[in-house]
C-alpha positions as CSV (number, residue, x, y, z in Angstrom):
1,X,-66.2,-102.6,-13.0
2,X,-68.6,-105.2,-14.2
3,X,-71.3,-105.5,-17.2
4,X,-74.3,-105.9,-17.8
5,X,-74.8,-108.1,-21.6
6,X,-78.6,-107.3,-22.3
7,X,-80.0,-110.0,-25.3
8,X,-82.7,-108.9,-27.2
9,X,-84.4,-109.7,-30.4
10,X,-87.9,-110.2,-31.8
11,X,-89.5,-113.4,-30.8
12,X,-88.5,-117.0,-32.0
13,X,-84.7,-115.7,-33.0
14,X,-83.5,-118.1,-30.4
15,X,-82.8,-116.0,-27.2
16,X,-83.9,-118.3,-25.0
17,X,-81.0,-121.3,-26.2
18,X,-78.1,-118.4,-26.7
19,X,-79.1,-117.2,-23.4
20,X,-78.7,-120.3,-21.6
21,X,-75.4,-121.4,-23.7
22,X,-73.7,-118.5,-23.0
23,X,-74.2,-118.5,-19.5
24,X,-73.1,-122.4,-19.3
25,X,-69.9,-121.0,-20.8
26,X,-67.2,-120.7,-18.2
27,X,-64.7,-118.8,-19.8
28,X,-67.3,-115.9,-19.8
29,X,-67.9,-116.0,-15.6
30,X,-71.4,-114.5,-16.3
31,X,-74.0,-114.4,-13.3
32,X,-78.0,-114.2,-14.2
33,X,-80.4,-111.5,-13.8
34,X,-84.0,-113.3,-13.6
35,X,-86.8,-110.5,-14.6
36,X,-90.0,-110.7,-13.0
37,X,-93.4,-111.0,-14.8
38,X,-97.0,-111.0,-13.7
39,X,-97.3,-113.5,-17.1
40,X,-98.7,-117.2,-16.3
41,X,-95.9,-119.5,-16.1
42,X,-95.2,-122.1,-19.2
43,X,-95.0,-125.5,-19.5
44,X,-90.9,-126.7,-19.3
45,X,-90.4,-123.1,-17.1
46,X,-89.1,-122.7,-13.4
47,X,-89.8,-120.2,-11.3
48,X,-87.0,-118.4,-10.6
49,X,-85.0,-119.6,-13.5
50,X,-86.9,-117.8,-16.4
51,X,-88.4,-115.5,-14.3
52,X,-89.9,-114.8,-10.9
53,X,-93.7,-114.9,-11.4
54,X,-95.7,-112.7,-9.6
55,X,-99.3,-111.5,-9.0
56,X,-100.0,-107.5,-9.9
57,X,-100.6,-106.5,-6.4
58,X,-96.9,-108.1,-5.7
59,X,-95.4,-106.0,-8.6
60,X,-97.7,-102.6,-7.3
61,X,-96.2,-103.3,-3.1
62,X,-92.6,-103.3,-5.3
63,X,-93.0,-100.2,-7.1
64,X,-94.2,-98.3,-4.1
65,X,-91.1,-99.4,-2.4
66,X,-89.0,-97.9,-5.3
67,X,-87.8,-101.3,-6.7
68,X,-88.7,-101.6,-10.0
69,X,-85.9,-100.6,-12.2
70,X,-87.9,-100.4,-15.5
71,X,-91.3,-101.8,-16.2
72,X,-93.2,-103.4,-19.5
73,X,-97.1,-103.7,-20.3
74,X,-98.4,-105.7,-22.6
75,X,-102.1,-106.1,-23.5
76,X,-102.3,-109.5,-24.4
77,X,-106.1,-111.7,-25.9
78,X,-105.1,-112.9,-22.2
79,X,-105.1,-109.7,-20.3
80,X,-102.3,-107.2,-19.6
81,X,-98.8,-108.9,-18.6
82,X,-96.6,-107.2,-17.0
83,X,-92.2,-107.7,-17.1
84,X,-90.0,-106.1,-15.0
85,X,-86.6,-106.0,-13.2
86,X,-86.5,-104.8,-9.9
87,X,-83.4,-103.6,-7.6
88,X,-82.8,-106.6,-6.0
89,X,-79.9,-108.5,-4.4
90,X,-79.2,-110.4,-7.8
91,X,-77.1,-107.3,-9.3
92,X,-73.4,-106.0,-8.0
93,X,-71.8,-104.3,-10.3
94,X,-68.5,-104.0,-8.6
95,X,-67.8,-107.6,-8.4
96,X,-69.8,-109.4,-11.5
97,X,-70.9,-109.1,-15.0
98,X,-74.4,-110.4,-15.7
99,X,-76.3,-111.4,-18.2
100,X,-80.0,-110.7,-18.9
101,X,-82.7,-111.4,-21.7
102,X,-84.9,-108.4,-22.5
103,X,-87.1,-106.2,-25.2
104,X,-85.3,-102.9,-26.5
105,X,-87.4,-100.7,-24.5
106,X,-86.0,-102.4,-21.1
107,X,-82.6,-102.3,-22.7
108,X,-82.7,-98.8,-22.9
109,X,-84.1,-98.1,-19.7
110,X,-81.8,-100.5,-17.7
111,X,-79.0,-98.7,-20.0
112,X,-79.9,-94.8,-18.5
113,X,-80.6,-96.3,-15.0
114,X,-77.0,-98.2,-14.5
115,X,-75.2,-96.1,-17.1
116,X,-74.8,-96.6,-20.9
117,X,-71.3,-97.5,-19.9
118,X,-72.1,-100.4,-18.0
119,X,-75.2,-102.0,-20.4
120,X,-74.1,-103.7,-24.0
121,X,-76.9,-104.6,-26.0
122,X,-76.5,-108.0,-27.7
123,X,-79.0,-108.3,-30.8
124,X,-80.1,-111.2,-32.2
125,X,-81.6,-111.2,-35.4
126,X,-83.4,-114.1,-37.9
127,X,-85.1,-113.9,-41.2
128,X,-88.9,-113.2,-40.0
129,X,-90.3,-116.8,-42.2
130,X,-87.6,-118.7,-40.0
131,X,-89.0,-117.2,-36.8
132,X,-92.5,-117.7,-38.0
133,X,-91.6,-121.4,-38.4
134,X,-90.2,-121.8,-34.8
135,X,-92.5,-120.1,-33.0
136,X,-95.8,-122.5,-35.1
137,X,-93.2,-125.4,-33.8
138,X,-93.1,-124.4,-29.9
139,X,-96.1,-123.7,-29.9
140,X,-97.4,-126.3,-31.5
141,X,-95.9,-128.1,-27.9
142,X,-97.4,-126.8,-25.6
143,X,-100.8,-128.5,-24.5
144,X,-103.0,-125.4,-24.9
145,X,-101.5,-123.7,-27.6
146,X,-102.2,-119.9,-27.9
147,X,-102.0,-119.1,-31.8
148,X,-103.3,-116.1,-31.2
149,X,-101.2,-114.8,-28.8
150,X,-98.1,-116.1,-31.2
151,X,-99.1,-113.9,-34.1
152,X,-100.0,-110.9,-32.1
153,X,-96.5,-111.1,-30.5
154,X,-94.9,-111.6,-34.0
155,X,-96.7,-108.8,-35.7
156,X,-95.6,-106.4,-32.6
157,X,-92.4,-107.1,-33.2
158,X,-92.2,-105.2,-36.4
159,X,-93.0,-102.3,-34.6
160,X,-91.0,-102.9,-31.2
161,X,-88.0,-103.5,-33.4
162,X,-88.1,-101.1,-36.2
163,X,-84.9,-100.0,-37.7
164,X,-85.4,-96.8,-36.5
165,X,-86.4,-97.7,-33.4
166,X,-82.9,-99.8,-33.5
167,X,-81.2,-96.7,-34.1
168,X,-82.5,-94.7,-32.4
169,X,-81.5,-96.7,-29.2
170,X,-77.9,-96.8,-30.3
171,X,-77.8,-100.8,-32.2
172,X,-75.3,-100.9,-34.4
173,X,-74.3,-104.5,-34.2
174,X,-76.8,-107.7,-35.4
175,X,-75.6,-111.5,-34.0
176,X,-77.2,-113.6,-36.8
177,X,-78.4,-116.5,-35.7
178,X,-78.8,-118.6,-38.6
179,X,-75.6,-120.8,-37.4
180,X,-75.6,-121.0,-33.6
181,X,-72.5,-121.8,-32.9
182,X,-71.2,-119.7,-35.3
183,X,-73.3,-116.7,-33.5
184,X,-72.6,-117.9,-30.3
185,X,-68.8,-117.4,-31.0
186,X,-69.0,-113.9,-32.2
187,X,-71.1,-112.5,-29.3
188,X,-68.4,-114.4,-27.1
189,X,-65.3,-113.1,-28.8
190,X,-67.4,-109.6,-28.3
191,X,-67.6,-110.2,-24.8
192,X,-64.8,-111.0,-24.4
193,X,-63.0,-107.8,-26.0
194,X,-65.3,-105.2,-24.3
195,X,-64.2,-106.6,-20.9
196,X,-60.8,-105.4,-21.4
């Protein structure tokens, strides 16, 4: 019965690189889940590799289909954005374990949706100044940088990932990622063991 390893964290905890490092790892066998997101696509991304980007009448003909498995808003100094995950051909359960980035309120609703047996969280945690710092420092590269949008993300945050909020969703266990091969080991060796 396969798995589905959700990674969440607040932004800038480096997601993104454990993401794609422990999906390169082969010992692991993991397949991707790719969300969908009504968002404007970012300099460096591919469609279809960090998500499928959509319009809002796309996502709207997909929820009156009954695809969309869960469903985020989020009112943005650019207008609403939406992320989502919809019942597609990506997941089978019976054959593969997946992996798949996401916020704790998709965590929790992919968790009652496929069953709480079936969805382990992976959190990833970083001292909020060093996550300040990395998320001036990507954002610094991209050619219209959106500060704004940055610091309303990091602020939110606080709130999406309060530790009652955190508990109250079941997260008991935090992956550091101060060291990231040193984190990316432990959420491996975790793996690993809840696969037996």
């Amino acid at each position: 019965m396969g798995k589905i390893f959700c990674i969440m964290g607040k932004s800038a905890t480096g997601k993104d690189t454990i993401y794609k490092k422990i999906l390169q790892n082969s010992e692991l066998k993991l397949r991707r889940i790719v969300s969908y997101t009504t968002r404007p696509i970012r300099e460096g991304e591919e469609e279809g590799v960090e998500y499928y980007f959509t319009d809002v009448e796309t996502m709207h003909q997909l929820e009156e289909q009954g695809k969309i498995i869960e469903c985020r808003a989020y009112d943005t100094i650019h207008g609403i954005w939406y992320y989502y995950l919809v019942k597609d051909s990506q997941i089978d359960l019976a054959n593969n374990d997946y992996l798949i980035i996401g916020t704790l309120e998709s965590y929790m609703k992919i968790r009652d949706y496929f069953g709480k047996n079936k969805v382990v969280p992976i959190y990833i945690e970083l001292d909020d100044g060093e996550r300040l710092t990395r998320a001036l420092e990507r954002e610094k590269t991209q050619s219209e940088p959106k500060y704004e949008e940055m610091c309303r993300r990091f602020l939110a945050d606080c709130q999406d990932f309060s530790c009652e909020k955190l508990t109250e969703a079941g997260i008991k266990k935090f992956y550091v990622n101060n060291d990231l091969e040193k984190c990316l080991q432990e959420i491996k060796q975790d793996m690993l063991a809840d696969r037996e």
